[in-house]
C-alpha positions as CSV (number, residue, x, y, z in Angstrom):
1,X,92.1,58.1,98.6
2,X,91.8,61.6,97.3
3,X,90.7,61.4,93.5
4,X,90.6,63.3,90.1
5,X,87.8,66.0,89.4
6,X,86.5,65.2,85.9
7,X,85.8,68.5,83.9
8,X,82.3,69.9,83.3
9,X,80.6,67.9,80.5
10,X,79.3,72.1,79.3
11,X,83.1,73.5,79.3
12,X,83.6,75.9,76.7
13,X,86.6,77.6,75.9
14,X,87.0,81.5,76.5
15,X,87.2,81.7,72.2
16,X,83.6,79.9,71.9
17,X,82.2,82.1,75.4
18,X,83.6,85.0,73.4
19,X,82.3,84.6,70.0
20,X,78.6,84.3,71.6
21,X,78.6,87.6,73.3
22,X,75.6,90.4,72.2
23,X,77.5,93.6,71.9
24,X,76.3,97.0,72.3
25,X,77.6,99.9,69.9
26,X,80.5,101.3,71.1
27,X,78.7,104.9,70.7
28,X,76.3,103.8,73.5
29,X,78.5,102.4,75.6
30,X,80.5,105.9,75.7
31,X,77.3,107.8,76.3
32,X,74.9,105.9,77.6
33,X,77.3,104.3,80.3
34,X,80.3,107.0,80.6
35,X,78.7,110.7,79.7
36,X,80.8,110.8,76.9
37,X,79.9,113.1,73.7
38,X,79.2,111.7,70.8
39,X,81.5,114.1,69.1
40,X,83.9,112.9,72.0
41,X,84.1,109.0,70.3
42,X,85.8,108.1,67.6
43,X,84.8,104.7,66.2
44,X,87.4,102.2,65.0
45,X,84.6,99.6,63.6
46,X,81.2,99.4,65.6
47,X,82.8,97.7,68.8
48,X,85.5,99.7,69.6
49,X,86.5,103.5,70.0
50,X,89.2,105.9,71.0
51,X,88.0,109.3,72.8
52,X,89.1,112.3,71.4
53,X,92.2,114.2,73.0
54,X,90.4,117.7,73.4
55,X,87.6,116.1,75.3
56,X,90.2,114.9,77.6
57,X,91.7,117.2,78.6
58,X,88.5,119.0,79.6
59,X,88.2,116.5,81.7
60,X,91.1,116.4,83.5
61,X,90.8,119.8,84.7
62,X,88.7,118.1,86.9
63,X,89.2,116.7,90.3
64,X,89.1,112.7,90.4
65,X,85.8,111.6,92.4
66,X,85.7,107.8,92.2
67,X,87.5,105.3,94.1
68,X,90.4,103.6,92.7
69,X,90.7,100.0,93.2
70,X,93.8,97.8,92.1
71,X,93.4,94.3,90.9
72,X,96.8,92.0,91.8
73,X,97.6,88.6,92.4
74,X,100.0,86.1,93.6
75,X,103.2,85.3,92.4
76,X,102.2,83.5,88.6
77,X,102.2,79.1,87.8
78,X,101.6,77.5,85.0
79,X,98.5,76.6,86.7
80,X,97.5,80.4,86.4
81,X,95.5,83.0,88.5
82,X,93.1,85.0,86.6
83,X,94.0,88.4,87.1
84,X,92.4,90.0,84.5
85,X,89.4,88.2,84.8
86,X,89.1,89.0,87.9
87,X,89.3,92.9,87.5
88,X,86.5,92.4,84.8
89,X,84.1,90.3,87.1
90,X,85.1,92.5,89.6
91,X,84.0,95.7,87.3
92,X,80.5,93.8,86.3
93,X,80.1,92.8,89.8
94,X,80.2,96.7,90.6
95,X,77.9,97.4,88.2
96,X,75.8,94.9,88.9
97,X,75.3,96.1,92.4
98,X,74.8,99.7,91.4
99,X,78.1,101.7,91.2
100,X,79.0,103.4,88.1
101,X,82.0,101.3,87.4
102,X,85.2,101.4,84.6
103,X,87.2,99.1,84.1
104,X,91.6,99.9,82.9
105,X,93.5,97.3,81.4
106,X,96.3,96.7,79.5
107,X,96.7,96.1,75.8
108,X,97.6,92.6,75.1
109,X,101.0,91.7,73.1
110,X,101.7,89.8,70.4
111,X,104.5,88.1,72.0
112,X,102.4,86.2,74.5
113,X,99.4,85.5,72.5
114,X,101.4,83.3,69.7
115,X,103.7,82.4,73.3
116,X,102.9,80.6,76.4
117,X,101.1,83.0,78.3
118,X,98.0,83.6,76.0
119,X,95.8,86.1,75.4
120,X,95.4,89.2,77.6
121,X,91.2,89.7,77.6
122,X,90.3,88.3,80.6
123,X,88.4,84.2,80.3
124,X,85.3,82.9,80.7
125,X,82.3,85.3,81.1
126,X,84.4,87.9,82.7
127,X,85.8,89.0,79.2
128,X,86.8,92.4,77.6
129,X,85.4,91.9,74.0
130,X,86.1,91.5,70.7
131,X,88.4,89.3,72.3
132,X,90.2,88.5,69.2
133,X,90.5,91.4,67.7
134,X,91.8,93.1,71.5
135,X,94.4,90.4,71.1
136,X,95.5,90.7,67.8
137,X,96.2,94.0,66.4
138,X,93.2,96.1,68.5
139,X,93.3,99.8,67.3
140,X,97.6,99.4,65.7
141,X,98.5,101.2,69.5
142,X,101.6,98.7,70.1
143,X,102.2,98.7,65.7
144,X,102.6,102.8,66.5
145,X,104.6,102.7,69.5
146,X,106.8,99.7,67.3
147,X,107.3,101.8,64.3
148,X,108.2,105.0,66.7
149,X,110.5,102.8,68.3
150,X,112.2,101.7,65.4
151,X,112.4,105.5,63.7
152,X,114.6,106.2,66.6
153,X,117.3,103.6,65.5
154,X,117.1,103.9,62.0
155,X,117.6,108.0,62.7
156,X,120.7,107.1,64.9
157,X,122.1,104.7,62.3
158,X,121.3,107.3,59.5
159,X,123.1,109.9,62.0
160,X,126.1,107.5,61.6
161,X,126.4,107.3,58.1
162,X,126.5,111.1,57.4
163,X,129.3,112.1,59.9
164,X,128.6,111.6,63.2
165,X,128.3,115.4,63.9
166,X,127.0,114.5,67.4
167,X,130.2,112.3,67.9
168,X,128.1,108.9,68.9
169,X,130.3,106.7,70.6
170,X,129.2,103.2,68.3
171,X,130.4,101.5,71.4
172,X,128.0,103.4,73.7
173,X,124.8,103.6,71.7
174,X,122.2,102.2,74.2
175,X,119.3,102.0,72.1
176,X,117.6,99.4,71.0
177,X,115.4,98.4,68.3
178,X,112.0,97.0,68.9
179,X,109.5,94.5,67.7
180,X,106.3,92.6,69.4
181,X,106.9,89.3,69.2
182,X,109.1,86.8,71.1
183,X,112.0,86.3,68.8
184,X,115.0,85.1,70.9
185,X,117.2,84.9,67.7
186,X,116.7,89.2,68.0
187,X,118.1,89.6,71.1
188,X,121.8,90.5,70.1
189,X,122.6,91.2,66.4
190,X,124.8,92.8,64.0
191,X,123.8,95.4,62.2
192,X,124.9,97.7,58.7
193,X,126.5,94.7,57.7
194,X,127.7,94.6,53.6
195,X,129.9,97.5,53.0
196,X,130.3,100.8,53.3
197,X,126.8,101.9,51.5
198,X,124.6,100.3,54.2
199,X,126.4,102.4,57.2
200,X,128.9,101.2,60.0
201,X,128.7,97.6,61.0
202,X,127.6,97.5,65.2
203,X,126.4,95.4,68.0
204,X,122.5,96.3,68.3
205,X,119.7,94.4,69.3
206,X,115.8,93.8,70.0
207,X,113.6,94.3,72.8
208,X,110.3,93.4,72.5
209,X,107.9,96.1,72.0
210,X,106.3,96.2,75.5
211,X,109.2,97.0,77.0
212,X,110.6,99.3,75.1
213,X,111.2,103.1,76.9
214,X,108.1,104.2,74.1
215,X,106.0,102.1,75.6
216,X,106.7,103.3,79.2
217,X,106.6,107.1,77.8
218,X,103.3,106.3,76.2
219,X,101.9,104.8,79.1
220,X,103.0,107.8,81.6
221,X,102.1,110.9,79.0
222,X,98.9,113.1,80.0
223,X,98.9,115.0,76.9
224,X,100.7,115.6,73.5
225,X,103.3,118.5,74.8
226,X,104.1,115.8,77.6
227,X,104.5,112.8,74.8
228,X,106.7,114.8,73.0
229,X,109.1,116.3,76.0
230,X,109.4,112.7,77.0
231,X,110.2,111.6,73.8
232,X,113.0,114.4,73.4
233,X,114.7,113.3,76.7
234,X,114.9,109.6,75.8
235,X,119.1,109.1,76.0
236,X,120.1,107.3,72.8
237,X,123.6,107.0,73.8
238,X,127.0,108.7,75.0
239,X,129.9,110.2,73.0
240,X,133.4,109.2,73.9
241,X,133.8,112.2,76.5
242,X,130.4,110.3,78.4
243,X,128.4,113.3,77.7
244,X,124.3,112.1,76.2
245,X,122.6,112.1,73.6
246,X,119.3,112.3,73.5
247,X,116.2,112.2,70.7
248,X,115.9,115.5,70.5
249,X,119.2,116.2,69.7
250,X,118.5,113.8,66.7
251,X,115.3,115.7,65.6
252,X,113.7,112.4,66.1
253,X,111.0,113.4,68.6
254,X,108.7,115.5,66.6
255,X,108.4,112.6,64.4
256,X,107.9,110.2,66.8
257,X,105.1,111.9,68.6
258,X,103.5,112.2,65.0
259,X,103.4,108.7,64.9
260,X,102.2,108.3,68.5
261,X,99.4,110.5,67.8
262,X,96.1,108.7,67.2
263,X,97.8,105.7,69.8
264,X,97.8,107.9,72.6
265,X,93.8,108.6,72.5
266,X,92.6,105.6,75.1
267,X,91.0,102.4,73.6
268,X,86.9,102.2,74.9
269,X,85.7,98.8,74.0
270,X,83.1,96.9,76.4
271,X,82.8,93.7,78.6
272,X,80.3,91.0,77.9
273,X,78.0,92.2,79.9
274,X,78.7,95.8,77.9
275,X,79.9,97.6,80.9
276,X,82.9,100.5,79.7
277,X,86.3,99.1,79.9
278,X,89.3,101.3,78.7
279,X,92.3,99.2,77.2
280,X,95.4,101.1,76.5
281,X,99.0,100.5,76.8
282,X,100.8,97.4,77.4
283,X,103.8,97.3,79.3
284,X,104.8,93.7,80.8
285,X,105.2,93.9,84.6
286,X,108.5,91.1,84.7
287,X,110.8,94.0,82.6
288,X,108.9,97.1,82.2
289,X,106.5,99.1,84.9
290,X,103.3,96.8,84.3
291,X,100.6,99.1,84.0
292,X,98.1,100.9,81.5
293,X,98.1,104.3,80.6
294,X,98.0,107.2,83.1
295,X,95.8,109.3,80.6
296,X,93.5,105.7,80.5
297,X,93.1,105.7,84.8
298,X,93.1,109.6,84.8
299,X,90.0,109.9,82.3
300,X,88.0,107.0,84.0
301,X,88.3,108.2,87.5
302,X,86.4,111.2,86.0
303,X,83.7,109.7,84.4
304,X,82.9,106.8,87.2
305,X,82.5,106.3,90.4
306,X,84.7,103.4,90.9
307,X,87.4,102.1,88.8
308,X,89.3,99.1,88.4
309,X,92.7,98.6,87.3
310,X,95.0,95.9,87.1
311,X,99.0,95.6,87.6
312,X,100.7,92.8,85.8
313,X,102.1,89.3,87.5
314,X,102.4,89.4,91.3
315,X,102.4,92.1,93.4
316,X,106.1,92.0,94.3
317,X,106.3,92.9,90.3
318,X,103.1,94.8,89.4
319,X,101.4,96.3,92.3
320,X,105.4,97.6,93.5
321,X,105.5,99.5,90.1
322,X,102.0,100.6,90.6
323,X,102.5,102.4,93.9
324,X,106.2,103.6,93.1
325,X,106.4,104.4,89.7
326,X,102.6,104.9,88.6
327,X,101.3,106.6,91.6
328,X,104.8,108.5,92.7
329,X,104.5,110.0,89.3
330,X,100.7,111.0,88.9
331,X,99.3,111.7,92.1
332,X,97.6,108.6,91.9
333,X,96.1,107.3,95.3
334,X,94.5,103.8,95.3
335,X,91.5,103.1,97.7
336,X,91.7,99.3,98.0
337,X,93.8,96.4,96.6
338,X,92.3,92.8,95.7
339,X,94.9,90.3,95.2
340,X,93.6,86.9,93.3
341,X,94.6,83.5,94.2
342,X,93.2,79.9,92.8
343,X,93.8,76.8,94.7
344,X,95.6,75.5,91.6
345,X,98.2,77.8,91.7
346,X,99.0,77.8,95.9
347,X,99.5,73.7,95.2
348,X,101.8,74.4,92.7
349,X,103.7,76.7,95.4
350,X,103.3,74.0,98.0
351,X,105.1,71.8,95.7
352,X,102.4,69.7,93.6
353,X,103.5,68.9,90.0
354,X,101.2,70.7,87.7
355,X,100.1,67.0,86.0
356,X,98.7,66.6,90.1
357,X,97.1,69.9,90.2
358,X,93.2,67.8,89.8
359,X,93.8,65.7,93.0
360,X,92.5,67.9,96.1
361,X,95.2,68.5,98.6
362,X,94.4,70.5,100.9
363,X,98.3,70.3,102.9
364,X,99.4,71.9,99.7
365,X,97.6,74.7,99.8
366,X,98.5,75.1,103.4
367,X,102.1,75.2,102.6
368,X,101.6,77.3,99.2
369,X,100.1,79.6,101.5
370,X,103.2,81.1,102.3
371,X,103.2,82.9,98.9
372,X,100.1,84.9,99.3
373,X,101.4,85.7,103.0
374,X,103.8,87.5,101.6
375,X,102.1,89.4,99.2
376,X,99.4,90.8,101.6
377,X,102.1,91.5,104.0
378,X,103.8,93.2,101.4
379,X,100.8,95.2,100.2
380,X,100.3,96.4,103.7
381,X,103.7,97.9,103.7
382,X,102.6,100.2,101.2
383,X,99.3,101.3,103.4
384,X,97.1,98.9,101.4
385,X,93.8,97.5,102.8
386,X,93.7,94.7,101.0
387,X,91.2,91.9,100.1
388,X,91.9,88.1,98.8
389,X,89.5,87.0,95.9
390,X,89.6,82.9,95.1
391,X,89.1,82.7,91.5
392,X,87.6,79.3,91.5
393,X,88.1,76.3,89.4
394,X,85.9,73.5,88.8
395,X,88.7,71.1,90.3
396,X,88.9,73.0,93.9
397,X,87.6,71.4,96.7
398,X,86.0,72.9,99.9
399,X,88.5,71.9,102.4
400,X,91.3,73.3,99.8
401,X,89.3,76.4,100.0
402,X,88.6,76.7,103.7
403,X,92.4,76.2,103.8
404,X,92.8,79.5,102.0
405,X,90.0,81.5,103.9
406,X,91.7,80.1,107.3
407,X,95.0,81.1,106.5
408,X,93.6,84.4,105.3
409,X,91.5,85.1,108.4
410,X,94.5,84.7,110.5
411,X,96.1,87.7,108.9
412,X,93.1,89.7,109.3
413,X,91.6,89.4,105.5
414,X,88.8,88.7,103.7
415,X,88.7,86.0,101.4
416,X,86.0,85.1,99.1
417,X,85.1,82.9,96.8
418,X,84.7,83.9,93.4
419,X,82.8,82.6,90.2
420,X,83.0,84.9,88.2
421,X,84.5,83.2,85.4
422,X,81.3,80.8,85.0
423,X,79.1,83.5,85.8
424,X,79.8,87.2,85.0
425,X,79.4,89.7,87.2
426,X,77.1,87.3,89.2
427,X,80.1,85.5,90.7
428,X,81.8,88.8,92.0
429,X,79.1,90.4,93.8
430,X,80.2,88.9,97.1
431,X,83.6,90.7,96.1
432,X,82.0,94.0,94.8
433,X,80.5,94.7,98.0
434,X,83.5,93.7,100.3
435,X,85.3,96.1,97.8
436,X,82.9,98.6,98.7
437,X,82.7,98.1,102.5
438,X,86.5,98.2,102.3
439,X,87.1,101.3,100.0
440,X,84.8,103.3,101.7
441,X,85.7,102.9,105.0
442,X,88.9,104.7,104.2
443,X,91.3,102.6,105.5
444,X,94.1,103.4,103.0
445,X,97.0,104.9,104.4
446,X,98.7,104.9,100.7
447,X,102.5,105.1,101.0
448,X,105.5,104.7,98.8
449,X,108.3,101.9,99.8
450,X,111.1,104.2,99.6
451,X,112.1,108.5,99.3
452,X,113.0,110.3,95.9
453,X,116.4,110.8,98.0
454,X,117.8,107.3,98.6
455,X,120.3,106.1,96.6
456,X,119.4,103.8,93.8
457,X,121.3,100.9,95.1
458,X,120.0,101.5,98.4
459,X,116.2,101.4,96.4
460,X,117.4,98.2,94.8
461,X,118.1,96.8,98.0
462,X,115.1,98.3,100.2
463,X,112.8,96.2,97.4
464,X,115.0,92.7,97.5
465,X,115.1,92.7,101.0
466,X,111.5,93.8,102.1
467,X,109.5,92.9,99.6
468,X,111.5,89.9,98.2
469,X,113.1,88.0,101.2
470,X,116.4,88.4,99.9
471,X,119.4,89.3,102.4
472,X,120.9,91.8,100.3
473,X,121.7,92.4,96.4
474,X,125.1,91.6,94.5
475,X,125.9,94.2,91.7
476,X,128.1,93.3,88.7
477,X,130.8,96.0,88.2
478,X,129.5,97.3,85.3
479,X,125.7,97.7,87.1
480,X,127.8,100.0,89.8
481,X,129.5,101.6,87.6
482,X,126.5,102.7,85.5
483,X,124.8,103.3,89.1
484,X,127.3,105.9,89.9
485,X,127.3,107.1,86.6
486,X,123.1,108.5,86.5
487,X,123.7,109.7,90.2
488,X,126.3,112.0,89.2
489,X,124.6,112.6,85.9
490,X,121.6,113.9,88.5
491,X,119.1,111.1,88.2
492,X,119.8,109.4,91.4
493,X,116.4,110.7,92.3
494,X,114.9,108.6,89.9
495,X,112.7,105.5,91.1
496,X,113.9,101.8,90.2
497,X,112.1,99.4,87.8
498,X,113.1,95.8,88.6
499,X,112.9,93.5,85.5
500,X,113.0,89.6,87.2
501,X,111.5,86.3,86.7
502,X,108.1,86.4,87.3
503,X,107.8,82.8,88.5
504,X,109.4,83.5,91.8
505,X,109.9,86.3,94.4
506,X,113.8,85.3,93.5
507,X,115.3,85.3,90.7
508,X,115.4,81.4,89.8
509,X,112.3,80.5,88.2
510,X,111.6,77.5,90.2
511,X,111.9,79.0,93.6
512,X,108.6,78.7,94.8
513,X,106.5,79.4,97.6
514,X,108.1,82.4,99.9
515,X,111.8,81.7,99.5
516,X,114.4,84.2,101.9
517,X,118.0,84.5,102.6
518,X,119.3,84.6,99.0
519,X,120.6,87.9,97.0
520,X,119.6,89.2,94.1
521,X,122.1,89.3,91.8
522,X,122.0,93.0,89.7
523,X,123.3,92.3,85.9
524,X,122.5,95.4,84.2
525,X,120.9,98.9,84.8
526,X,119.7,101.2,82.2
527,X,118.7,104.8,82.2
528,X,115.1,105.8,80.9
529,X,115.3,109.7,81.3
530,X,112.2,110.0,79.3
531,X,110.2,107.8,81.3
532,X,111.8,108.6,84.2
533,X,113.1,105.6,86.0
534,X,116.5,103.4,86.1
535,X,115.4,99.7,85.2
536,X,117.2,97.2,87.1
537,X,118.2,94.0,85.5
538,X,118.3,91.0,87.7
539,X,119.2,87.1,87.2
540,X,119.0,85.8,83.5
541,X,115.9,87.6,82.9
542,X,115.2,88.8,78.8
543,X,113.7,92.0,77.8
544,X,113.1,89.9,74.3
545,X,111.0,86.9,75.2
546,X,111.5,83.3,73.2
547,X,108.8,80.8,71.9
548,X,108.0,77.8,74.0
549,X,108.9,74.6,72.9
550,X,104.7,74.2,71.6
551,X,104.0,77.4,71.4
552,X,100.3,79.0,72.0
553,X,100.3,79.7,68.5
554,X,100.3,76.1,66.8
555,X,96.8,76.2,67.8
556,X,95.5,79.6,66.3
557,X,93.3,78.6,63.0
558,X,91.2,81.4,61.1
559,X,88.1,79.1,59.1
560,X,86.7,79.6,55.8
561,X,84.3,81.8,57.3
562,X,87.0,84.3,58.7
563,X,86.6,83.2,62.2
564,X,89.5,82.9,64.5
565,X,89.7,79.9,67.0
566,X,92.7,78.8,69.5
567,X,93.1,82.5,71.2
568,X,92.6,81.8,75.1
């Protein structure tokens, strides 16, 4: 009879592994490690920096040398999957093994730190640190992109009040305010209410912050001039003859990029084994494009040989966006693609309850399997070599992992085992050098899933039906009608950003496993000209998270001493 796995009697949680780390001055890091100036770094505290913009841009007059290497996983349990703690192990592997290696990642939010996700610096030994002060506040990037968010509303609302010159339809405004945090009681509201001194009462409502069109804007711009022209096209809303209006035509841009300013310099801070890790921009992957910043990935891929770069939640959500929104707009070509998998999680896709998860069961992961197939077979589609890395937990058992490398070689793919959370960079240098072997081979054949030229319902369907299983979409009338609506305003050219649970490669949440044969039902499309893509809204998914019912941060405590515990 197959029994519980008792825990380690030296577990430590990723806030006590954390605190112990012996970091390196930032300073060193950027020179010693990256060939960075010091004149170049500009330190926010000893253990974390932003690189100055003129510096950049020097550097991107350069061609890209290293090998770009993306980090994704399966589709996301409860029971998780490491992702990010797998691109940093991976990156210290790298290093470890000799190759000049940086590491891109994503700024944590707010939202799921205090949520149910947690924190967003990696766990274990494979950390990006200070890991609490990357989770909680970092440099004020996302407080910047918040407060340019937010001067945008308050300038259309002020717009309102003294005449409408522009002739704003208050039915029409689009624009939403933002704030990062999930706050379900934000996501419609009201607003100018009590009289006529505090403007014209309307419908209005929250997004949080990460995925707000700033954020995607922020994340795509390779310079100030390009900030700023993205920020001017961002449509606000229509007048009554359906013609835009856009920030510019506000006189909101200028001051938004002003604000943006010091944000859009890319974060340096270290791992804990003080190898160079750039953290910049934070979009979520489930409602917003899922990737850090172009001017973050652009700058490394100078300065290293290899870099590695993460996409959020599975690849039908993050590594999709990657290739056609990231890469279709940048030039970016990835080199290799490593998509992470835990026993834990394929049980939960075979159908094991997560309060089962400690009993080995090796039929479950057989039938979870199904869920990874997919995503490699969907990563090939794109031209992907691809390689599976078992982040491994102290519960898994052998035959649960032989299940997965089985399964794996089957389709032609390396698996290996992983350890890097227990042991750094140690535990990924099986990985490092498969990465290696497989980047440098050459085998990518990078391409995108659909053309510019395809209609955007016919993009919306190509992704539901070849990447998701689905037989075919179902659009509201009002999603059609908005369809037709950017194709005639000219921006059918435009690729598609799908915002759906990320639980399942459906849109109900507890569709597990490799699901086919439904269709994806289309609520809502809206129109980021300054960003540059339509996002597509599927299902019942939010663009303005809620609290669990115990959220993550009940158990946040700062001591007497000013230390903080509870962040994971």
């Amino acid at each position: 009879m197959n029994e519980r796995v008792s825990p380690p009697a030296s577990f430590q949680s990723d806030w006590e592994i954390a605190r112990a780390a012996s970091l390196e001055d930032i300073t060193k890091i950027a020179t010693t490690r990256l060939g960075i100036p010091l004149e170049a770094v500009e330190p926010y505290g000893r253990t974390k920096a932003k690189i100055g913009m003129d510096f950049i841009q020097s550097v991107l007059a350069r061609p890209a040398t290293a090998k770009l290497v993306l980090v994704t996983a399966i589709s996301p349990t409860p029971a998780g999957e490491g992702k990010t703690t797998t691109s940093v192990g991976l990156g210290d592997g790298l290093n470890r093994i000799g190759k000049k290696t940086a590491i891109c990642l994503r700024e944590p939010s707010l939202g799921p730190c205090f949520g149910i996700k947690g924190g967003a610096a990696g766990g274990g030994r494979s950390q990006v640190v200070p890991m609490d002060e990357i989770n909680l506040h970092f440099t004020g990037d996302l407080h910047a992109i918040t407060t340019a968010n937010n001067l945008l509303a308050a300038m259309i609302d002020n717009h309102l009040y003294w005449g409408n010159s522009l002739g704003l339809d208050l039915r029409r405004i689009t624009w939403r305010r933002a704030l990062d945090m999930n706050d379900r009681a934000l996501r419609q509201t009201v607003c100018s209410l009590g009289g006529t001194a505090n403007g014209y009462p309307r419908e209005d409502g929250f997004d949080i912050t990460v995925a707000s069109e700033v954020m995607a804007i922020f994340c795509l711009a390779l310079s100030f001039a390009d900030l700023q022209n993205r920020l001017s096209d961002i449509i606000v809303g229509w007048t009554r003859d359906r013609a835009p209006v856009r920030a510019c035509d506000l006189k909101a841009s200028g001051a938004m990029a002003a604000l943006l300013r010091d944000a859009l310099k890319p974060n340096l801070v270290q791992t804990m084994e003080n190898n160079p890790a750039f953290v910049h921009g934070g979009p979520f992957a489930n409602i917003a494009h899922g990737c850090n910043s172009v001017l973050a990935t652009s700058l490394a891929l100078r300065l290293a040989d290899y870099v590695v770069t993460e996409a959020g939640f599975g690849a039908d959500l993050g590594a999709e966006k990657f290739f056609d929104i990231k890469c279709r707009k940048t030039g970016l070509r990835p080199d290799a693609a490593v998509i992470v998998a835990t026993v834990r999680a394929l049980k939960m896709h075979g159908g094991v309850a997560k309060s089962a998860l400690g009993i080995p069961d090796s039929e479950a992961v057989k039938k979870g399997f199904a869920n990874l197939r997919r995503h490699l077979e969907n990563l090939a589609r794109f031209g992907m070599p691809s390689l599976v890395a078992i982040n491994r937990f102290w519960t898994d058992s052998e035959g649960e992992i032989e299940a997965i490398k089985r399964g794996c070689e089957e389709l032609g793919v390396r698996a290996i085992l992983c350890e890097h959370w227990a042991k750094g960079g140690e535990g990924a240098e099986e990985l490092a050098h498969a990465v290696v072997s497989l980047a440098e081979r050459g085998a990518a054949n990078f391409r995108f899933l659909y053309p510019d030229e395809l209609p955007l319902a016919q993009k919306i369907e190509t992704i539901a039906t070849q990447l998701y299983g689905a037989r075919g979409i179902e659009l509201t009338k009002a999603a059609a009608s908005r369809i037709k609506e950017f194709e005639e305003m000219g921006f059918g050219h435009l690729p598609v950003c799908m915002a759906k649970t990320q639980y399942s490669f459906s849109t109900d949440p507890e569709l597990r496993g490799a699901p086919s044969g439904f269709t994806l039902p289309v609520r809502e499309v809206r129109l980021c000209a300054g960003a540059g893509f339509v996002v597509v809204i599927c299902g019942e998914i939010m663009t303005m998270p809620g609290l669990p019912r115990a959220p993550s941060a009940e158990g946040v405590s700062l001591s007497p001493d000013g230390q903080i515990s509870g962040l994971s």
